[in-house]
Steps between C-alpha positions, in 0.01 A plus 500: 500500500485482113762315332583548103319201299828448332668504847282251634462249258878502421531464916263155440711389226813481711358383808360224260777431320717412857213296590384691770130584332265294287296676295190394324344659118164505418172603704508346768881578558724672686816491711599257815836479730653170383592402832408594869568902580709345762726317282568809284783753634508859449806458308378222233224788426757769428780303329194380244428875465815675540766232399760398792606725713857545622557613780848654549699645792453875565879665462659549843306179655234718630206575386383884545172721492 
């Protein structure tokens, strides 16, 4: 799967910026979790993408198909 250059490197940027990436310039660079896969949640990966999400109750309590 090919993501968009843009895409990607504005992807890095926010996973770096929350502190979940370190990335590293120059030649011998390149990109490294900051901490243990295991100690990273799905949901720390998509709020640094996405924002927060807020979940809300679906009208009439249920939730349908």
């Amino acid at each position: 799967m090919q993501l968009p250059r843009s895409l990607s490197l504005q992807t890095i940027s926010r996973l770096e910026n929350r502190k979940l990436l370190n990335t590293y310039p120059g030649r011998n660079g390149g990109i490294r979790l900051a901490h243990s896969p295991a100690d990273i949640s799905l949901l720390e990966i998509i709020n640094a993408r996405e924002g927060p999400i807020i979940l809300s109750e679906c009208p009439g309590g249920r939730a349908g198909l």
